[in-house]
C-alpha positions in Angstrom: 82.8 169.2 106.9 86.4 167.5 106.9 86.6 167.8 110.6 83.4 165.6 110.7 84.7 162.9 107.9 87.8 163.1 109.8 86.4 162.4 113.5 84.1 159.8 111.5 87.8 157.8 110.4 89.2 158.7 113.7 86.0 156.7 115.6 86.3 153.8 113.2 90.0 153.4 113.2 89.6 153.4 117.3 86.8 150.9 117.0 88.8 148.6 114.7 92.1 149.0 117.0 90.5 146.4 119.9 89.7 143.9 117.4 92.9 144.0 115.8 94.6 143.3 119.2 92.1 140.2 119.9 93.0 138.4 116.5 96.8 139.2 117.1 96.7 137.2 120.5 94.5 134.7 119.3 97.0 134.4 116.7 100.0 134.3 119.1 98.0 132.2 121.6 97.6 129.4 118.4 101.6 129.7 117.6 102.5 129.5 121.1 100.3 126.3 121.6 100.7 124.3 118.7 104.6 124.6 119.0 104.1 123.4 122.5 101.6 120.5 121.9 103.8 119.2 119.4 106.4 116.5 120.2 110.0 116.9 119.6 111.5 116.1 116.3 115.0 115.4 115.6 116.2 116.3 112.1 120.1 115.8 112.3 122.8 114.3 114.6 126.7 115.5 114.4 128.8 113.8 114.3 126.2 110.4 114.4 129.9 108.4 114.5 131.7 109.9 117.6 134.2 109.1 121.1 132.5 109.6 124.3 133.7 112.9 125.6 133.0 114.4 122.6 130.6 117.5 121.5 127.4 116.6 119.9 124.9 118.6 118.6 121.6 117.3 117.7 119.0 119.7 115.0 115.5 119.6 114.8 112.1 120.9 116.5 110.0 121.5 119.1 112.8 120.5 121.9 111.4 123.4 124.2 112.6 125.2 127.2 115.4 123.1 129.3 113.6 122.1 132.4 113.4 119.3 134.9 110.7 117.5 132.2 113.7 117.6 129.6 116.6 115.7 128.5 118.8 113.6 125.7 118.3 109.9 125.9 121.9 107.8 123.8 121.4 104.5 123.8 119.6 104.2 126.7 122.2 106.0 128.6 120.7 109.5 130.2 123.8 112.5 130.7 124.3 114.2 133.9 123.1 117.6 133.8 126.5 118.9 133.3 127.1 117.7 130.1 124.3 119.9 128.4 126.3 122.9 127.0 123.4 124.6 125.4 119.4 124.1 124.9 117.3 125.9 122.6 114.3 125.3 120.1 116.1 123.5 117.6 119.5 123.0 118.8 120.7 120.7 121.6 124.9 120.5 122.1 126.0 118.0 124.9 129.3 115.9 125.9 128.8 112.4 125.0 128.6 110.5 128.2 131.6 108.3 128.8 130.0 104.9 129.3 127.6 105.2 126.2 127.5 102.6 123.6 125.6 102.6 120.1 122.2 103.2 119.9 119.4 105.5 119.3 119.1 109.1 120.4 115.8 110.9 121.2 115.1 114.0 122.6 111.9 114.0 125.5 110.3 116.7 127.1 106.8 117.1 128.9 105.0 116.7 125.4 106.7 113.3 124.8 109.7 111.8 122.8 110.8 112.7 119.7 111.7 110.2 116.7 115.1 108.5 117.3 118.0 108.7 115.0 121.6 106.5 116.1 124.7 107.3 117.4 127.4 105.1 116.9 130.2 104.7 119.6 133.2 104.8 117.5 135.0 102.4 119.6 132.7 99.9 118.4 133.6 100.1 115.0 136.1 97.4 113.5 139.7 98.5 112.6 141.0 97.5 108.8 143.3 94.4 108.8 146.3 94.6 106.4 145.2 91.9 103.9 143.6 88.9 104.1 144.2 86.5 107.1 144.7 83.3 105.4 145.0 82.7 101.9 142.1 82.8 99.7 139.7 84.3 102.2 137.9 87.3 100.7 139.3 90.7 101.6 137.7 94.9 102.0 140.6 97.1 100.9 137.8 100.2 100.1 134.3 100.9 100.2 133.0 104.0 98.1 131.2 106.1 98.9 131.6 105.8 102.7 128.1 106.5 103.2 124.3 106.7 102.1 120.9 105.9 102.9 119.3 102.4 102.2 119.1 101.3 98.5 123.0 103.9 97.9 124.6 102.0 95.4 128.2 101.0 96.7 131.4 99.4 95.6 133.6 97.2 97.3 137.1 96.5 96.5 139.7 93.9 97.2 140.3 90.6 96.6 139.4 86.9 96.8 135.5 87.4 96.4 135.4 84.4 93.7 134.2 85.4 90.3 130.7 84.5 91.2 128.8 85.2 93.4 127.6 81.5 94.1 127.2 81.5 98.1 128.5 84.8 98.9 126.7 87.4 101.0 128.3 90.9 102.1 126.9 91.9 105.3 126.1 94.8 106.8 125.0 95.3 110.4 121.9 95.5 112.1 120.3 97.7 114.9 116.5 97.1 116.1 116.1 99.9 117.9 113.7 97.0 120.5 113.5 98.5 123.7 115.8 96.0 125.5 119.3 96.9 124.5 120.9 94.1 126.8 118.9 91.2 125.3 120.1 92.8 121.7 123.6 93.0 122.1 123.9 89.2 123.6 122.2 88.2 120.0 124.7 86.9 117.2 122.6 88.0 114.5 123.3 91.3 114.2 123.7 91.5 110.7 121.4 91.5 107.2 122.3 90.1 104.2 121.8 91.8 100.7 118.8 90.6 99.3 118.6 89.2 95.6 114.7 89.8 95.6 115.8 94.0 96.5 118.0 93.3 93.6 120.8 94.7 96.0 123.7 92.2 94.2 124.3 94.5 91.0 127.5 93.1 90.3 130.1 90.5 91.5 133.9 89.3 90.5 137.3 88.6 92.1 138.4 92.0 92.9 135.0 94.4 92.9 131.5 94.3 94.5 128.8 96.7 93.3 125.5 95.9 95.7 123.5 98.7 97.4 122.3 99.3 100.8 119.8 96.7 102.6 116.7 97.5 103.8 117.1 97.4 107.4 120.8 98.3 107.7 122.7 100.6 110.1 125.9 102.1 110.3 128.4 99.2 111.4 130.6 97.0 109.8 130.5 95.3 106.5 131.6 92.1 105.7 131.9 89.7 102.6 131.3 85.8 102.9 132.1 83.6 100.5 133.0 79.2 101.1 136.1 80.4 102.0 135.0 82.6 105.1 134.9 86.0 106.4 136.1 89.0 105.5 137.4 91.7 107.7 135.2 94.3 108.4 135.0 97.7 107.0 133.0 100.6 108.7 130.0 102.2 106.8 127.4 104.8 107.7 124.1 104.6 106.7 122.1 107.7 107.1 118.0 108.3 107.6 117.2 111.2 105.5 113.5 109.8 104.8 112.8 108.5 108.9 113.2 105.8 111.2 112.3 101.6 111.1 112.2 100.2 114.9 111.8 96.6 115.7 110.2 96.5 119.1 108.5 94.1 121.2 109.7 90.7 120.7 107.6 87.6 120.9 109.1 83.7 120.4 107.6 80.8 118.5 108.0 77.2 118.1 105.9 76.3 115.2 105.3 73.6 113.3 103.9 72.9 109.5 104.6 70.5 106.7 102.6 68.6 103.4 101.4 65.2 103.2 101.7 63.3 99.2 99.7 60.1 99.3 97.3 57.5 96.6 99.9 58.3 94.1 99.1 56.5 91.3 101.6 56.1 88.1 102.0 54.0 84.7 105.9 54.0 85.1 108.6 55.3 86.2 107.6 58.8 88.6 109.0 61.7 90.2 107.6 64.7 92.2 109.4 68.0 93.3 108.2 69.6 96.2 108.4 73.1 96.5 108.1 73.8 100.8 108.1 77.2 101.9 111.3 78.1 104.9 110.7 80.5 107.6 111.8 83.7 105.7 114.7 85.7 107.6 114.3 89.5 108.0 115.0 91.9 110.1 111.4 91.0 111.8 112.6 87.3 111.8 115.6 86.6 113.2 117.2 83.9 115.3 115.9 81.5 113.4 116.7 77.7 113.8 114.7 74.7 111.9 114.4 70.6 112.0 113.5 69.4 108.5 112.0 65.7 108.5 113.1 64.4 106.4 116.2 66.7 105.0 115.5 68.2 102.1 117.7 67.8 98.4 117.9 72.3 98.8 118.0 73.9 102.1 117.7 77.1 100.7 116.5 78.2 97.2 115.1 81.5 97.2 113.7 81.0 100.4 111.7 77.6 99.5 113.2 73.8 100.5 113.1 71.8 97.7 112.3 68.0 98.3 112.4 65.2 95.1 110.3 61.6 95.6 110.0 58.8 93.6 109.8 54.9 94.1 105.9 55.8 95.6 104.2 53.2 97.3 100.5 54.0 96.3 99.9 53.3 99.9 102.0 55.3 101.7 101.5 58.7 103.3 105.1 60.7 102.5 105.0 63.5 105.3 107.5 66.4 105.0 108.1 68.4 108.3 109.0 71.4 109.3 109.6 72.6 112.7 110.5 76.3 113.8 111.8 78.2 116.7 112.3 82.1 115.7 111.6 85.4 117.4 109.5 87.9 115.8 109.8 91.4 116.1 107.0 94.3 115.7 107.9 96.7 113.1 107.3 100.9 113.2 108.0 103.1 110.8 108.5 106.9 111.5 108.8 108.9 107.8 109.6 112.5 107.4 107.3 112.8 104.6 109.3 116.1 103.3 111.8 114.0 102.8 110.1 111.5 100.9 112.1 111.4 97.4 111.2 110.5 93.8 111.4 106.7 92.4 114.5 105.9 90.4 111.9 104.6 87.8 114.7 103.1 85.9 115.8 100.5 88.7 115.0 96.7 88.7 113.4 97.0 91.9 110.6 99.8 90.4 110.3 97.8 87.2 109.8 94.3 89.3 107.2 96.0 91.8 105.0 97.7 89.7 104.8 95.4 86.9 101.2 94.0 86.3 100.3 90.4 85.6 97.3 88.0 86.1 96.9 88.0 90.0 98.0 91.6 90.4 96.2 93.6 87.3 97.8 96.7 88.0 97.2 98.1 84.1 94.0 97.3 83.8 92.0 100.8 83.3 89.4 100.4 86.3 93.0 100.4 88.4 95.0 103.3 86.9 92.3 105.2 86.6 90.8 104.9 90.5 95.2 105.3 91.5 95.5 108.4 89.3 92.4 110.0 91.0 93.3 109.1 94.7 96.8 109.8 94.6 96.5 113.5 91.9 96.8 115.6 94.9 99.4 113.5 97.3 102.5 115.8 97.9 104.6 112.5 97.9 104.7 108.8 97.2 103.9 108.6 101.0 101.2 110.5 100.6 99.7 108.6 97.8 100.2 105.2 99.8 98.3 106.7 102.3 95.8 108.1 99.8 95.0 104.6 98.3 95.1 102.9 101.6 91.9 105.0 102.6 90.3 104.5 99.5 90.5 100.8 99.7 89.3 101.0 103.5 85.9 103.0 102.1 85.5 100.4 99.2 85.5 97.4 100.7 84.2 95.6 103.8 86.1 92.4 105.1 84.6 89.0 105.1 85.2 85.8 104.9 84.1 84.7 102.2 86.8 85.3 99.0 86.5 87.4 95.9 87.3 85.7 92.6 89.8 88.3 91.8 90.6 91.6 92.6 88.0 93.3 90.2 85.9 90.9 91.7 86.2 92.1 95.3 85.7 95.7 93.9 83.0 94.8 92.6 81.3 93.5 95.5 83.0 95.5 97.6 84.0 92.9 99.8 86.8 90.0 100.3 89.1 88.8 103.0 92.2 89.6 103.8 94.0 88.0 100.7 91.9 90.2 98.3 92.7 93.1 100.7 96.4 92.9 100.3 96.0 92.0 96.4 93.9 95.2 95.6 96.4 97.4 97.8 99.2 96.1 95.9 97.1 96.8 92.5 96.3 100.1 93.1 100.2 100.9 94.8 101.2 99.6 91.5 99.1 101.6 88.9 100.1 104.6 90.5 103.4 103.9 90.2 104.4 103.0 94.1 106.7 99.6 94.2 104.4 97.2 96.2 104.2 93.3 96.9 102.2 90.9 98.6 103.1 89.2 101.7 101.7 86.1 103.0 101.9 83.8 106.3 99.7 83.1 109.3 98.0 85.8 112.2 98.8 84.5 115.9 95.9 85.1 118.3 93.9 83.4 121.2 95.4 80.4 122.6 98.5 79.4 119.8 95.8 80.0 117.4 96.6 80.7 113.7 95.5 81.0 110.5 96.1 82.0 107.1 97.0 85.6 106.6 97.8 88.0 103.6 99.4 91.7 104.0 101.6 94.1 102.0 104.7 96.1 101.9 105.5 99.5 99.8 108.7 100.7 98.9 110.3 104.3 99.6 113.1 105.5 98.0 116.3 105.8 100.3 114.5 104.3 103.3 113.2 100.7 102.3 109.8 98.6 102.5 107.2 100.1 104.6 104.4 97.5 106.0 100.4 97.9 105.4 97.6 95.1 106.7 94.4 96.5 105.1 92.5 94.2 106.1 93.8 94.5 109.8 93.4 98.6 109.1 89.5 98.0 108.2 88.7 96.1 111.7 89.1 92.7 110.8 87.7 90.4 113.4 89.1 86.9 113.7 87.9 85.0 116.3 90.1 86.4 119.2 92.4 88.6 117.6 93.4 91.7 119.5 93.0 94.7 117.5 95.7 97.6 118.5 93.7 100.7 119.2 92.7 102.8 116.2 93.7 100.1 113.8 93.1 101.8 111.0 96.1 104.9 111.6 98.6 101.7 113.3 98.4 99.0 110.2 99.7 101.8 107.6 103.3 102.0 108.5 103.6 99.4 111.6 103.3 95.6 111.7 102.2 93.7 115.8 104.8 90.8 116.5 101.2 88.0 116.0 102.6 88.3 112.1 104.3 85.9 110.6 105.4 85.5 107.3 106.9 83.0 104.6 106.9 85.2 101.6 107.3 88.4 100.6 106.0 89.2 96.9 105.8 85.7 94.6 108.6 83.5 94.7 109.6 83.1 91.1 110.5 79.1 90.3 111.8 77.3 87.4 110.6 73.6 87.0 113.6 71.2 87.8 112.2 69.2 85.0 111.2 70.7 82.1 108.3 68.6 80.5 106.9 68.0 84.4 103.5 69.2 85.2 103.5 72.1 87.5 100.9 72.9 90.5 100.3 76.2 92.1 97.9 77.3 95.1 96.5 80.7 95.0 95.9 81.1 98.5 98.5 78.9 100.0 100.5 80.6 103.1 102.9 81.0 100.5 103.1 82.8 97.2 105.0 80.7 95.0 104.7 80.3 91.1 105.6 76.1 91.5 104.6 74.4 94.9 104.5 71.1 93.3 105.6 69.2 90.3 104.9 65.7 89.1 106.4 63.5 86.1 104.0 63.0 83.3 103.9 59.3 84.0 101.6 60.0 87.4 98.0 60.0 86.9 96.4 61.3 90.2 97.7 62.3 93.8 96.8 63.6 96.8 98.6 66.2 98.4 97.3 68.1 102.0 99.2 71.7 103.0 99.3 71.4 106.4 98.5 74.8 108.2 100.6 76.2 110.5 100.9 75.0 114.5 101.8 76.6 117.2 103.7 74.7 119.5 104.8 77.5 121.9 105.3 80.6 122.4 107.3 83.4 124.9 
């Protein structure tokens, strides 16, 4: 009887055996394929600051079997052969070619190329002068720590910086990453400035600088600029623990816009203040040179032009133009979302960019209650971006016809793209994620244009990440040329046919006090003042002109 149980297990066992085997090469076959299916990914570069000549190794994934299909890419510089010392999986070591200069490294093989992280040449970074040139001209002696991702709080010692900050910038340098590296290195802005709306500028007197690291900087040089010149220049590397920003594809417009005041009618003595929007620089915008007619009282105030008039002929047209030549860049984000790091919820920038007000509700219940359900199970503020993107693409349907608010366009479940980038920004907000509206004009068709509205979310150590939900959800505008799958490309990238004059709401203070204040909604660009007018003027007329343009390359 146990000889018959035990042939009975026997028989079974033997029958199980082949179906065992299957599932263990189906298994294998699935490993094997999805490792090979999978584009490189670079984690780590050492050193990313080195001579050529010297040994570099480079960490990460998915690099694959060294074959013809196979190689290292520096700065657009491809190595002989010989200089690979050893290929594996996740490890690449190589001899810096001898002609390479700064730039981005990525890994391709015959699944594609990996994410790029840069190299710096270190014969391209600035020596330390022994004091200050000339008298009075501001002066690095130190810069601790040495090195740190965007938003690393730094501090900067030496001398002559002025006891205010006033005009002063400090400086740190720029790489795009744009696919023509000639054209880059023959441009002379190759820098980006602190920004006071990051709240980068922490602190500033004669002898010590505490800012943090720009959104968009690389490892370089910084500099200090005060009235009394330039600094020296003092080597800093900034590291990508979170991913990668590029700024491919360039695109050049002249363009022109401006307002019109007219029928200004007054009992007395009058005065207006005219609050005109300048072409905002960013990494994105760059190389950007303007006429004003006629020259305004402020250049430069926040990024708005300030113009004062009075002595109005009730039958005169004042006109206030602006023209524009600039080149904008497309912007693409690559995020390790493992890396993705908790908010600092204690920083002016997270207090700022999720604060709620009238236009952007972000504590009203119907919000924090729709964020806290969508973004629950997201493994990281990326995640939850993401999460409330999608949500917002299910809930509303573009038109273009306007909500009256944002609870409004939920409610109807439709708007345009202003409401879009409002209701993304609300719901970024209530859960917590830094967000803020950006506004400025689509390019498409012929030098066509119009009004346009998008957003931007913040990630810790790695900056402001671009989102066009309305874009995302299909928008069609007349002839503008949607990017394949729209939807995936307009959460994390930005096309070159954007261009902006404001990122979040400008805050302004009245230059007079008891004036009357003005402020458009939907203007092309998001001010709290665009005009103001002496109590002593009884009616005006005042036309935003949209924006023209002229040409393009």
């Amino acid at each position: 009887m146990n000889f018959k149980k035990n042939a009975h297990h026997l028989i079974f066992h033997s029958a199980l055996l082949p179906v065992v085997v299957l599932l263990a090469l189906i298994a294998l076959f699935l490993q094997v394929y999805l490792h090979s299916s999978v584009k490189p990914i670079i984690e780590s570069i050492e050193p990313a600051a080195a001579l050529p000549g010297a040994l570099l190794t480079i960490s990460g994934s998915h690099f694959g079997n060294f074959d013809r299909d196979s190689e290292v890419i520096i700065a657009g510089i491809r190595p002989t052969r010989s200089a690979y010392k050893s290929w594996s999986v996740n490890q690449i070591t190589l001899i810096v070619p001898e002609d390479v200069g700064s730039g981005r490294v990525f890994v391709k093989n015959n699944k594609g190329a990996s994410n790029g992280l840069l190299f710096t040449n270190k014969s391209h970074i600035p020596l330390v002068l022994e004091g200050p040139v000339e008298p009075g001209v501001p002066y690095i002696d130190s810069i601790s720590p040495e090195t740190g991702p965007v938003g690393t709080e730094i501090t900067i010692r030496g001398m002559n910086f002025g006891f205010e900050r006033q005009e002063g910038e400090v400086l740190f340098q720029f790489f795009s990453g744009a696919e023509n590296e000639k054209r880059e290195e023959e441009r002379t802005d190759t820098t980006i400035a602190c920004s006071s709306i990051d709240f980068d500028y922490l602190s500033w007197n004669d002898q010590e600088l505490r800012v943090r690291v720009p959104d968009g900087a690389s490892p370089g040089g910084v500099v200090v600029t005060t009235d009394r010149g330039e600094s020296n220049s003092v080597y800093f590397e900034v590291t990508n623990p979170v991913g990668t920003k590029r700024y491919p594809r360039m695109k050049g417009y002249q363009v022109a816009y401006g307002v019109e005041i007219s029928q200004v009618r007054s009992s007395g003595q009058a005065s207006m203040e005219i609050w005109v929007p300048a072409i905002s620089k960013s990494c994105a915008q760059r190389g950007i040179e303007g006429i004003h007619e006629p020259e305004p009282l402020w250049r430069d105030y926040r990024g708005v032009m300030r113009y004062h008039l009075s002595d109005f002929d009730p039958w005169t047209t004042y006109r206030l133009e602006q023209t524009y030549w600039f080149d904008r860049y497309s912007i693409e984000t690559d995020i390790h979302e493992r890396s993705v790091a908790k908010y600092d919820r204690e920083s002016s920038l997270f207090r700022r960019y999720t604060a709620s007000n009238v236009i952007i509700p972000a504590d009203d219940e119907f919000f924090t209650s729709a964020a806290s359900r969508q973004a629950r199970r997201a493994a990281s503020p990326w995640a939850a971006a993401r999460a409330l993107y999608d949500y917002l693409l299910e809930k509303l349907t573009y038109s273009r016809a306007p909500a009256k608010n944002v609870r409004d366009a939920f409610e109807q479940g439709r708007g345009d793209s202003y409401d879009y980038a409002m209701a993304y920004v609300t719901l970024c907000r209530a859960a917590g994620i830094p967000a803020r509206p950006v506004a400025g004009f689509i390019v498409y068709g012929d030098k066509k244009s119009r009004r346009h509205y998008w957003a931007e979310f913040y990630l810790e150590k790695f900056g402001w990440v671009p989102v066009d939900p309305a874009l995302g959800d299909g928008m069609q505008s007349g002839e503008v040329v949607l990017i394949d799958n729209p939807r995936d490309y307009y959460f994390g990238n930005l096309d070159n046919q954007h261009i902006d004059l404001s990122r979040g709401i400008i805050e302004l203070r009245p230059a007079d006090p008891q004036a009357r204040v003005v402020r458009y909604e939907r203007n092309y660009s998001l001010q709290s003042i665009h005009e103001e007018y002496s109590r002593s003027i009884e009616s005006y007329r005042a036309v935003w002109k949209d924006m023209e343009v002229v040409g393009w390359w």
